[in-house]
N, C-alpha and C positions, 0 to 999 in steps of 0.2 A: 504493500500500500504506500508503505514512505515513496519505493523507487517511483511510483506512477505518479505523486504528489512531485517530485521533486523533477520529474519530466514536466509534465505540465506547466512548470514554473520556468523550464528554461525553453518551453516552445514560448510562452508567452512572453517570455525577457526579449529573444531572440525578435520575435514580431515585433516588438517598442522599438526594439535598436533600427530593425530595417526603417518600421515608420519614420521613426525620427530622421533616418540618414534620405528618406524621401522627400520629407518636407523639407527637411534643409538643400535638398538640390531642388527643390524645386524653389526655394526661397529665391538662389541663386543663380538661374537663370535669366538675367537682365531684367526680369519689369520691376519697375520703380512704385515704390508707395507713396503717396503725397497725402497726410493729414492735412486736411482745412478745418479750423475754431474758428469759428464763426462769431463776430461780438456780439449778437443775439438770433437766432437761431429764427425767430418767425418775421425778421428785419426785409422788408422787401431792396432793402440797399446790399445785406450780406446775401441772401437769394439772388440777386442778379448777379452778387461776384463768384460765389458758385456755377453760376451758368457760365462765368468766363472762364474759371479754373475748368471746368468739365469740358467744355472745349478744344482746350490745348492740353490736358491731360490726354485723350482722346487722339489726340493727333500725334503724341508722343508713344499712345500706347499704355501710359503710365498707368496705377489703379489710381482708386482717389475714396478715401474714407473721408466722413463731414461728418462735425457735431459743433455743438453750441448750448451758452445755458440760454432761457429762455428769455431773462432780465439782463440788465444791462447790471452787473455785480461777478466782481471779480473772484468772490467767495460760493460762488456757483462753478467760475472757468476753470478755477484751479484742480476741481477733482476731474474734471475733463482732459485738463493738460494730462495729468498724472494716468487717466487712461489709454490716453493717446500712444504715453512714452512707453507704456506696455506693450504696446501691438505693434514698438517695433517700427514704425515707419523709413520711409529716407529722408522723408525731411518734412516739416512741421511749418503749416503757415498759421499766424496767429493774429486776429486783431485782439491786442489786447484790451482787457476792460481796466486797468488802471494801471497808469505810468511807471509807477514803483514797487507796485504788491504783486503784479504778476512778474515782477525780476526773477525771483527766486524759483519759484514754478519753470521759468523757462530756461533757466542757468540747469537746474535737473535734467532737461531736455537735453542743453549741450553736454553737458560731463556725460548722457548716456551715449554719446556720440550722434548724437539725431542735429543736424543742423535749424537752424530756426530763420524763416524769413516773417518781416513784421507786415500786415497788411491796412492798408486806413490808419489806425490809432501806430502808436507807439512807447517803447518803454526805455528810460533812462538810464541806458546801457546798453555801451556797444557787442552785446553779448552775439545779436542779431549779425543773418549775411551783410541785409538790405533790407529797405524799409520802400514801401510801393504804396506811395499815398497819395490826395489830391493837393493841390496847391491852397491850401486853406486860407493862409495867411494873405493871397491874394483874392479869396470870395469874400473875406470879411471886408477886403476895400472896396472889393466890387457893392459890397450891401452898401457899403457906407455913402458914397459916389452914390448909386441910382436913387436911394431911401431921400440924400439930400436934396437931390432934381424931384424927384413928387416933393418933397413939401416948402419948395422954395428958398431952400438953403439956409432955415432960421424955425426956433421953436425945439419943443421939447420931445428928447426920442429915449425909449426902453431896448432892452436888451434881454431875453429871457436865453439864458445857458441850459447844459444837460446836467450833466456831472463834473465836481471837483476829480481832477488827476486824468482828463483824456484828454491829449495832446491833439487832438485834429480840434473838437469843439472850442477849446480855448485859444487855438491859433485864431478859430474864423471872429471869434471875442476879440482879441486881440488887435487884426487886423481892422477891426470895426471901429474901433475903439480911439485908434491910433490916428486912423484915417480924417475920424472926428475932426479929434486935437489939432490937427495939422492944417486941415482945409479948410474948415468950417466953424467960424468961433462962435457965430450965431445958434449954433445948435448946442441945447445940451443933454447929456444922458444922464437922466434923472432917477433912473432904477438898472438893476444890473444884477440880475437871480438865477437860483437853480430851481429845475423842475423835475430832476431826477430821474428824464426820459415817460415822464407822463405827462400827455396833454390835458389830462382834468390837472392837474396841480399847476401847468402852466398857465391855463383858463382861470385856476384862481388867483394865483400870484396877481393877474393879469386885470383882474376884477378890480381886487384891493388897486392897484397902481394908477388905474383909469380913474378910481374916486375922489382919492390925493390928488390925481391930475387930472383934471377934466379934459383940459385944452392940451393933452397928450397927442400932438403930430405927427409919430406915424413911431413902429416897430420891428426891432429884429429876433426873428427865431434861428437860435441857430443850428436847429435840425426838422427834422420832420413833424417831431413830439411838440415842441417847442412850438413852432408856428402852427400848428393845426391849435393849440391849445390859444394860444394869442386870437387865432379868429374864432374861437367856440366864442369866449370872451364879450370880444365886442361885437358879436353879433348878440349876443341873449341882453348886453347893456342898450342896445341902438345905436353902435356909435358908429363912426363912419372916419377910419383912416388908415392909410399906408399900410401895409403888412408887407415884410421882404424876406423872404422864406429861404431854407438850406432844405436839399433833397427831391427829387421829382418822385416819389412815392405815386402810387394810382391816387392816393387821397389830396395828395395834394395837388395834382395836377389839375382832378377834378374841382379843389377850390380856385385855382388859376384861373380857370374854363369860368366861373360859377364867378368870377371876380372880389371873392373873398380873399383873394393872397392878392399880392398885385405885382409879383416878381419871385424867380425864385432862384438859388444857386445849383443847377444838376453836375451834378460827379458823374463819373466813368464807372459804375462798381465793375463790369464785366473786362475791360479792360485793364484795371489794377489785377481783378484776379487772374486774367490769363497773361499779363508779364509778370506775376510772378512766380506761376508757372514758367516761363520761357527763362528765367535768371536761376534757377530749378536746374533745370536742364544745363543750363551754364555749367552749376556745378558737378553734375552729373558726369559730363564730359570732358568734366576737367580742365575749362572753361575759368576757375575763379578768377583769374586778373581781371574780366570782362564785367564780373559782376557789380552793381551798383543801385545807387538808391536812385528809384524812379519819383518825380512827380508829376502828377494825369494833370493835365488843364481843363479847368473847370468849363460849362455852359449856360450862359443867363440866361433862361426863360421867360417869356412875359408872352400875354395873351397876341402881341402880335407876330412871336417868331415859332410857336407851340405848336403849329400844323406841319413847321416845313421837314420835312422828312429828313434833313440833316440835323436836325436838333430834338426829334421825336425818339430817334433811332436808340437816345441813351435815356426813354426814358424807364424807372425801375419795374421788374414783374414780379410779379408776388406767386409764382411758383417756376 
């Protein structure tokens, strides 16, 4: 009985070793893994950069695992990262959800040998390849410039933010901000908030600021959440002014159309995600001198450029 116990145990040893010596040739075989972390997972801006990663994954051959938490909280991404590093990938795109807290999550990443490219947002170290994001810091001048032409380059303007610590929303703050200072001394910005990626708390921030200011001249969101919640707002008060939006979401394009937003900043998502894919590949082929940080240039939308099919073409899908 022992002998047939103790066969049994080395036909069964013997089948794990083959398994394992299978899977690891088949590991081996050139196709490449590409984890995409998504900054929020039901975002029709990280869904569209999925559809670019997929793309040029695709065209490479590559596979491509996705995941994301569902909020915008870094204490959601980080057991994600940590799944990710599990399964092993070749390399890791990340938009991170906070500047400084997912460092160490994705420094894990590098020390397992998985390289990390950053997408949209970024993190304060150069732990990363490359970082493939839009030009923020120039939408925020851009809001600042057109917001100033509607309300006659004088009067008082808001600012509703997302989150403390993401580096693309606080550029396009930044950039807005700056642009003020410098151009326009008649204006001033008279509130300047977080909404924490929800457009009810944007809408209320937004409430309270219109009551302190009645004679509030026009506003910037600077995402999606943000400006949709700026127009819940003053539309449910009766008011009537300027709204300058970041994001071509289906929602907000439809407030564009609807004349509730009255301008908006559109990004590239698909084209961020599929160069970085392509700097991916870079490294793949052994390519690293080539690699570098991308950034996409943004597209202004307003109700009269929103039909032309060269400014439709980037606007976001929500599957």
């Amino acid at each position: 009985m022992k002998k047939r116990i103790i066969v049994g145990l080395m036909i069964i040893l013997v089948a794990g070793m083959f398994s394992v010596y299978a899977q690891g040739t088949q590991e081996d075989d050139g196709t490449k893994t590409v984890a995409f972390i998504q900054g929020i997972s039901t975002d029709e801006f990280y869904i569209s950069m999925k559809r670019g990663v997929q793309e040029v994954c695709d065209k490479y051959g590559y596979n491509l695992i996705v995941d994301g938490p569902t909020k915008w909280d870094y204490t959601m991404q980080t057991p994600i990262v940590e799944t990710m590093i599990a399964k092993r990938p070749d390399v890791i795109f990340i938009a991170p959800n906070h500047s400084d807290s997912m460092i160490a999550p994705l420094m894990k990443a590098v020390n397992a040998g998985i390289p990390v490219i950053t997408v949209d947002t970024n993190i304060n170290d150069d732990l990363y390849l490359c970082n493939i994001t839009s030009d923020n810091l120039q939408g925020g001048q851009a809001a600042a410039d057109m917001l100033a032409e509607m309300i006659g380059g004088k009067g008082k303007v808001s600012i509703m933010n997302t989150n403390v610590g993401v580096t693309t929303t606080e550029a396009r703050a930044k950039g807005f901000k700056d642009q003020i200072a410098a151009a326009y001394p008649a204006i001033k910005i008279v509130s300047d908030e977080y909404c924490e990626d929800e457009a009810e708390r944007s809408a209320a921030i937004t409430e309270s600021v219109l009551l302190k200011h009645p004679d509030l001249a026009g506003a910037f969101g600077v995402n999606l959440y943000a400006s949709l919640g700026i127009a819940n707002a003053v539309d449910r008060l009766g008011k009537d002014l300027p709204i300058f939006s970041y994001d071509a979401s289906p929602a907000v394009i439809e407030a564009l159309a609807a004349g509730t937003i009255n301008a908006t900043v559109c990004q590239k998502p698909m084209e961020i995600g599929a160069t970085a894919v392509e700097m991916a590949h870079l490294y793949f082929t052994g390519q690293e001198d080539k690699i570098h940080d991308v950034m996409v240039e943004n597209v202004i939308v307003t109700q009269d450029n929103m039909d032309d099919p060269e400014v439709s073409k980037w606007f976001y899908v929500a599957e």
